[in-house]
N, C-alpha and C positions, 0 to 999 in steps of 0.2 A: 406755507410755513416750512421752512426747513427740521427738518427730526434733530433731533438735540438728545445724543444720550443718556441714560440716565448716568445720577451719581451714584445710586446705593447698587452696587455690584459685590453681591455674599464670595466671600474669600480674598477679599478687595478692601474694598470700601468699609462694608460688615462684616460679620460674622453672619447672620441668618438675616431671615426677612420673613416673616411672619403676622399673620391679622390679629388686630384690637376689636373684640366688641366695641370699644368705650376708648378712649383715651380723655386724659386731662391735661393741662397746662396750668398747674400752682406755682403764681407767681406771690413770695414771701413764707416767712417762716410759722405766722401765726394759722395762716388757715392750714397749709403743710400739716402743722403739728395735730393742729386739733383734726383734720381727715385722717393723718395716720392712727391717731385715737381711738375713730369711731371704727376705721377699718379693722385693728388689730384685736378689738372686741369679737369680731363677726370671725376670727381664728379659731377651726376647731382641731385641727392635725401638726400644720406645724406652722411659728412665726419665726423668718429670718432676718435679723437687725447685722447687715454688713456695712460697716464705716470707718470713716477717718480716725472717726471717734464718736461717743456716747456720756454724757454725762447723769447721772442716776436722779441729781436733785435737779434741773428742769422740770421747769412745769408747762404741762401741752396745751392747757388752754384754759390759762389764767384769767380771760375776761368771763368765764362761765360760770355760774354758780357749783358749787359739789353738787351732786346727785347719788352721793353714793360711790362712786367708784374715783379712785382714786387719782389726783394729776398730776404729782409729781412720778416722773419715769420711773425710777426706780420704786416707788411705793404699786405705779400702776404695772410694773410686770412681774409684783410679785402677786398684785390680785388676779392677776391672768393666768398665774400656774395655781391658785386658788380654787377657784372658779370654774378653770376646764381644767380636767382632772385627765384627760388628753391627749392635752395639748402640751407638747416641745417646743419650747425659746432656746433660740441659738444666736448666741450675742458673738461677732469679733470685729475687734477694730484693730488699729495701728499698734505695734506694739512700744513703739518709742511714744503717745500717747496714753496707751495702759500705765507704762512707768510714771509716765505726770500725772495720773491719776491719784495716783498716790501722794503725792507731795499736795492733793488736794482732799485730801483725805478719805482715798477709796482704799479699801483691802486690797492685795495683791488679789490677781483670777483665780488661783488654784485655793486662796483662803475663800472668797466670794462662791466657789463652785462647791464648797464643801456643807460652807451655810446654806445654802440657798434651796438645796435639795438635787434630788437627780433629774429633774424636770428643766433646768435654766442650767442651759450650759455656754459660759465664756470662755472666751480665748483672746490670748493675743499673738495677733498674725506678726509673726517674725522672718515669714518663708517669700525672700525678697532679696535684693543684693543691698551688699552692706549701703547704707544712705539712701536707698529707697524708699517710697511711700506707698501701704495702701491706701488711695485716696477714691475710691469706688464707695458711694452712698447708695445705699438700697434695701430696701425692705421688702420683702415677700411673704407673701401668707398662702399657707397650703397649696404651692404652687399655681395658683388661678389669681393671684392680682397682686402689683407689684409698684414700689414706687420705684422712680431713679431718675438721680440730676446731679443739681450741686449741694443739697442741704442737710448739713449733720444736724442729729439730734445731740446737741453739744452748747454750752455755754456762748451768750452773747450772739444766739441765732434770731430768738424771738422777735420779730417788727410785724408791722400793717405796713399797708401797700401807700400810707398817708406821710411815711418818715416823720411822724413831730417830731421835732424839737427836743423835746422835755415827752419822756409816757412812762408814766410810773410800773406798765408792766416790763418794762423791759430792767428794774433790777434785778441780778444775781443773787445767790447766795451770800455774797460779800457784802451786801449790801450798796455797792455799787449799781449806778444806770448806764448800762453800756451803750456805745453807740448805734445812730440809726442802722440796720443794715438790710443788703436788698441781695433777695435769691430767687431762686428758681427752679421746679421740678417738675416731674411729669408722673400721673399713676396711667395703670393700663392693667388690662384685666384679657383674659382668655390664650390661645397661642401666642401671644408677645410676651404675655407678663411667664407663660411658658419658657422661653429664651432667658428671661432675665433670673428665673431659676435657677437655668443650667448655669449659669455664671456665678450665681449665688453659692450652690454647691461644689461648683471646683474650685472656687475660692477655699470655703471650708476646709474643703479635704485639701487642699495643697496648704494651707497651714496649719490642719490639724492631725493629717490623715488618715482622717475617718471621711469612711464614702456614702453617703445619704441619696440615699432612693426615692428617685422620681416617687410623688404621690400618684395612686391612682383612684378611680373612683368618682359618679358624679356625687356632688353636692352644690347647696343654694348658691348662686352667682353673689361674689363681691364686690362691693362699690361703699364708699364711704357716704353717709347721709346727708343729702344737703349738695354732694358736690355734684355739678352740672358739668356733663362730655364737652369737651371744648370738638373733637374727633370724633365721628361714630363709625367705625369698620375700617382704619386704614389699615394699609399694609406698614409695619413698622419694623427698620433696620434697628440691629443692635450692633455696637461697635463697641471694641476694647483695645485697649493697651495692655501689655503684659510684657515686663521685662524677662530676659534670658536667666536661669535660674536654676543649677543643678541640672536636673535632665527635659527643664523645662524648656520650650523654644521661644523667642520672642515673636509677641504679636502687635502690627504696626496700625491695625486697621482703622483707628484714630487717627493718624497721622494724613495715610493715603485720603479717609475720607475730609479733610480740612482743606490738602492740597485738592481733590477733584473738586470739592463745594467752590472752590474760588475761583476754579481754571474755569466753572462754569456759570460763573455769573453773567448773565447779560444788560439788567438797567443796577439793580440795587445791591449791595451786602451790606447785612446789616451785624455787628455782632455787641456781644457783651462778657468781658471774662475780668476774670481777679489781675491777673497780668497781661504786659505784651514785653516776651522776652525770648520768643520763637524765630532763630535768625532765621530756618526755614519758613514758619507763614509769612515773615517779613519781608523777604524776598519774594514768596509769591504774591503778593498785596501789594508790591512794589513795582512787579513784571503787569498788573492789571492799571496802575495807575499809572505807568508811560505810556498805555496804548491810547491816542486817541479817542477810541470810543468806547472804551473800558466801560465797569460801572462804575455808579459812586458807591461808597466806602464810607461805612461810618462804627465809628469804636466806641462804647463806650464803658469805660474805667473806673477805679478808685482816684480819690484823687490822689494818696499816698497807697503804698503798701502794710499790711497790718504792724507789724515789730522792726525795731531800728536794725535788725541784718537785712530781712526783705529788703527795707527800702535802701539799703543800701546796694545790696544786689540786684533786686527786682526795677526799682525804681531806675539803678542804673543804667540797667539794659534798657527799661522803655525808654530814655533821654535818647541814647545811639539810635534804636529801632522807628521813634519817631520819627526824628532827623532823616533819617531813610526814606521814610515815606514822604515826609514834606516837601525834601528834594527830589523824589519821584514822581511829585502830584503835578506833573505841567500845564494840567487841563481844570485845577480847580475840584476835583473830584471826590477829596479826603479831608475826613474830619474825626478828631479824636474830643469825645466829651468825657466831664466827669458832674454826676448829680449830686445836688444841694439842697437842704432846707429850706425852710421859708426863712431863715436867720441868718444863710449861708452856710450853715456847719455841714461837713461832711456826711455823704450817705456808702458807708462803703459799700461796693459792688461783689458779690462771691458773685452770683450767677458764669453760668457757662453758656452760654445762647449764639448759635448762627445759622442766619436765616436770609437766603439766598433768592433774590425776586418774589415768586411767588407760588414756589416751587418746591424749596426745600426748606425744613426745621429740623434743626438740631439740637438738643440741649441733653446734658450729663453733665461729668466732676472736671473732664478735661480744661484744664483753661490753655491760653495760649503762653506756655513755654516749653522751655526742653523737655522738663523732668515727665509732662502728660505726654508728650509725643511718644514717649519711650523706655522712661526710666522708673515712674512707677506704676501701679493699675488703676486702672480707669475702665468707668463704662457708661455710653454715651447711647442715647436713644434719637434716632429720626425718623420722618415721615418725607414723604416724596410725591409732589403731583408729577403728573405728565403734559408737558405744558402746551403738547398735539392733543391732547383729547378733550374730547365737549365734558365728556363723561368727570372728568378732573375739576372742573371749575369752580362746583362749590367747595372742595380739597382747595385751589388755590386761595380761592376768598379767605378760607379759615386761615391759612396759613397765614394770609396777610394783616386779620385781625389780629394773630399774637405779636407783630410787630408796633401795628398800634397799640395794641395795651399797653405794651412796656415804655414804648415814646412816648406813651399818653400818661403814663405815672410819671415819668422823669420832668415832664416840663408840668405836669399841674393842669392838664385842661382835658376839655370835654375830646373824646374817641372821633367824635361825628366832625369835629374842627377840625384835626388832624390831617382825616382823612381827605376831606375838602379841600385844604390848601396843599397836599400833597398832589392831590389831582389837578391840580390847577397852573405847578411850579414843578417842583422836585422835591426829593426826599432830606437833602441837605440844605435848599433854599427855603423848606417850610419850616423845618428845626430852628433854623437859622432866624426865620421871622416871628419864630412864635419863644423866643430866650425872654426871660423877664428877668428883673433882678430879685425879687419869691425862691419859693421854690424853685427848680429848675434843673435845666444843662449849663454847666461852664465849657468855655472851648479850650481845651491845652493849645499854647502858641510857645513857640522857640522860648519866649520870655520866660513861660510858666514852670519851664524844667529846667531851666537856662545850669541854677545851681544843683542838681541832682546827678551829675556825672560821680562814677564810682571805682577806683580798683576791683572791685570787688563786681562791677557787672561784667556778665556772662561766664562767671565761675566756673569752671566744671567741676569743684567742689561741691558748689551750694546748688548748682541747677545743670546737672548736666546732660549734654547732649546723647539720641539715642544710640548715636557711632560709637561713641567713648566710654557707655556709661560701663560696661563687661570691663575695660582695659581698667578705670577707676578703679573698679571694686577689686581687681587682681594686684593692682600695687597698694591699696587700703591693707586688702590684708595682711597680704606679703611683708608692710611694717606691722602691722600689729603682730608677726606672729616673733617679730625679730627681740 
C-alpha cells in the first residue's frame, strides 16, 4: 500500500492535535441538550457557554419529568450559580443576536449582568469585522470536557433523530411548532476538550478582554450520564477560523483543512452542511469529480435555506455551484440530497459533517461557504485514522459507522442494511436503491433549482469571500463614518 499523508498537520490543517479519553458523536438537538444538562450539573469551577446564540426560555429536556432542578436554560443557570456557590458561568454569543434578543424579550447583558449577580457573566461579542459572525458553538466545563459542532442552544433546535412530522415538544415560546431540524456535535473530554478551552478563552478575552486562566488541579472525570463514547483515545485536531481584526491575524485552518480532506479522498466523501456557496470547495469538488477515478461525492443539504435573504443568496449560490458540479460529474460520481419526512415536509439540515473514506471525521460550526472559510469564527473538531496501519482499523470502522448513522436516519432504515448494500454496490448506488417515497433522501436535479437563480448569490455583501472580506469591512466603514 502506498503511504498516504496525513490531513491533520498542526499549523496547517489545525491548530493542535491532542488525545480524547472519550469522544462522542451527537447526532440532534434533544439528546445534545439534555447531555449538556447532565454534564453542566457535574460543573464545579467554571462553565463556558460560547455561541451564535442562546436563548434563556428553551427547555433542555422536555420529554423528562422535573426532578427538581430546573429545564428551562435560563431558570436552569440560574440554579447552577445557586447550588455551586463556586462555580463561574460565562455566557457570550453574537452581538448582532444579543440585540434580537431583545426584541424577543431579553434584558439588554449589562442590565441581565447586574440582576443576575457576580457569579453569571454575559457578553456580547462584537470584536469581529463589521458583518461578521461569531458562529463557534461550545461549551466547556472546568476545562476537562467540552462540547463543539454545529448546535446552538437557541430557539427552533430541539428534534429527535425520528424528524415527525407533527411533535409537540418541539413548540416554542410563541407557541408555535417549528420545523423538523437535524444537527450535529461532538463532546470530548481530557487533552482535547483542553484545546477547545484555549479557544474558548481567547474568544472571551478578545471580546471582552478579560484573560481567564487555564484551571488547574485534579478533580472527578466528566462525562454526561447515559452517553455512550462513540471514540475511546483518539488523537483529535482542532481547527478554526478567525477573521483579521485590529491587531488580530487571520486564521485559515478551516479552510486548508476542507481543501486537504477533499484533495485526499480516495473511494468516498461524504458531507452535510447548512449551505453550498464556497466557490473554493466547489472548485475543488469539481477538480475531484473530472478525474476519472476520483471519489464519489455525496452532499447532503436543506432543501431551502432558513429566511427569504438566505435563500435568496444562499440558495443562489447553490443553483451556480451545483450546475458546476453536475457539469463536472463525467463519471457519474455526484449526488446532492435533501431529507424528508414521512409527509415529505422538510427536515432542515444545520449540521456540519465531512467524512473522508474511512479515515477522516470532521464536524464543528463551519458549513460550506465563504463567510466559515474566512470571514467569521469558527471551530471544527476531527479525528484521523491512518489507513497504513493494522493498529487504525477499528478507528476506521468507527469512523465509518458515523457515516452510517446519519444515512441510516435520513433514508429511515436499519444501520446493518445500509451497510450491506453498500458493500455490495457503492455508496451512491445504495442511497440510490434504498430512496422511498417515506421518510427519506430527495435528489436535487437541474429541475429542482432550476428557479432559485439570484442577483444576490455570491454577494460579498451577505457572504463574503476570505480575500475580500478586510477590503469590505474598510469601505463599510469608511461610509459609515462619511
Amino acid at each position: 500500500m502506498t503511504d498516504i499523508a496525513p490531513v491533520l498537520v498542526p499549523g496547517d490543517t489545525c491548530w493542535r492535535i491532542a488525545p480524547a479519553a472519550r469522544m462522542a458523536v451527537i447526532v440532534d438537538a434533544a439528546d445534545y441538550f439534555a447531555h449538556a444538562k447532565s454534564a453542566l450539573r457535574q460543573a464545579e469551577r467554571r462553565a463556558m457557554l460560547i455561541g451564535w446564540d442562546f436563548d434563556r426560555r428553551i427547555h433542555l429536556d422536555p420529554r423528562e419529568p422535573e426532578d427538581g432542578v430546573p429545564d428551562e436554560l435560563g431558570a436552569f443557570i440560574g440554579w447552577l450559580r445557586r447550588e455551586k456557590p463556586d462555580l463561574e458561568i460565562y455566557i457570550l454569543k453574537w452581538s448582532v443576536e444579543a440585540l434580537a434578543g431583545i426584541t424577543r424579550g431579553s434584558l439588554p447583558y449589562f442590565v441581565q449582568n447586574i440582576l443576575s449577580g457576580k457569579r453569571i457573566h454575559l457578553h456580547a461579542d462584537d470584536a469581529h469585522p463589521l458583518g461578521s459572525a461569531h458562529h463557534q458553538k461550545i461549551v466547556v466545563i472546568d476545562d476537562e470536557f467540552a462540547f463543539c459542532g454545529g448546535i446552538d442552544m437557541t430557539l427552533n433546535r430541539w428534534d429527535t433523530s425520528d424528524h415527525l412530522p407533527d411533535n409537540d415538544f418541539r413548540t416554542g415560546p410563541d407557541g408555535e411548532q417549528h420545523d423538523p431540524w437535524h444537527d450535529v456535535t461532538v463532546a470530548l473530554d481530557s487533552e482535547a476538550a483542553h484545546i477547545v478551552a484555549d479557544v474558548a478563552r481567547a474568544r472571551w478575552e478578545s471580546a471582552t478582554g478579560e484573560r481567564l486562566e487555564p484551571l488547574s488541579g485534579n478533580r472527578a472525570a466528566i462525562w454526561p450520564v447515559g452517553l455512550t463514547p462513540t471514540f475511546t483515545g483518539p488523537d483529535v485536531g482542532i481547527a478554526r477560523t478567525i477573521p483579521e481584526y485590529g491587531e488580530r491575524a487571520e486564521i485559515y485552518e478551516i479552510r486548508n483543512l476542507h481543501l486537504a480532506a477533499i484533495a485526499a479522498a480516495q473511494r468516498t466523501l461524504y458531507i452535510e452542511s447548512q449551505y453550498l456557496a464556497s466557490q473554493h470547495m466547489a472548485d475543488a469538488l469539481a477538480t475531484r469529480l473530472a478525474e476519472p477515478d476520483g471519489p464519489e461525492i455525496v452532499v447532503v443539504l436543506p432543501r431551502h435555506a432558513d429566511s427569504d435573504v438566505e435563500r435568496k443568496v444562499m440558495d443562489g449560490a447553490r443553483q451556480s455551484l451545483l450546475s458546476k458540479l453536475w457539469e463536472s460529474d463525467r463519471h457519474n460520481r455526484f449526488r446532492a440530497y435533501y431529507p424528508v419526512t414521512a409527509v415529505g415536509g422538510p427536515i432542515y439540515v444545520h449540521a456540519k459533517v465531512l467524512i473522508v473514506d474511512d479515515t477522516l471525521l470532521r464536524i464543528g460550526s463551519s458549513n460550506l461557504n465563504n463567510r466559515s472559510m474566512g470571514f467569521d469564527s469558527e471551530c471544527d473538531v476531527a479525528v484521523e485514522a491512518d489507513p497504513n496501519s493494522v493498529a487504525d482499523q477499528e478507528l476506521r470502522r468507527t469512523i465509518t459507522s458515523v457515516r452510517t448513522r446519519l444515512l441510516a436516519e435520513h433514508l429511515d432504515i436499519d444501520p446493518d442494511v445500509l451497510d450491506e448494500t453498500i458493500a455490495s454496490s457503492s455508496m451512491i448506488a445504495a442511497i440510490d436503491s434504498l430512496l422511498t417515497d417515506a421518510k427519506s433522501l430527495r435528489v436535487f436535479t437541474p429541475e429542482t433549482v432550476a428557479d432559485e437563480g439570484s442577483a444576490l448569490a455570491h454577494s460579498e455583501l451577505f457572504d463574503p469571500t476570505d480575500a475580500r472580506a478586510t477590503r469590505l469591512e474598510r469601505i463599510m466603514r469608511g461610509f459609515l463614518r462619511r
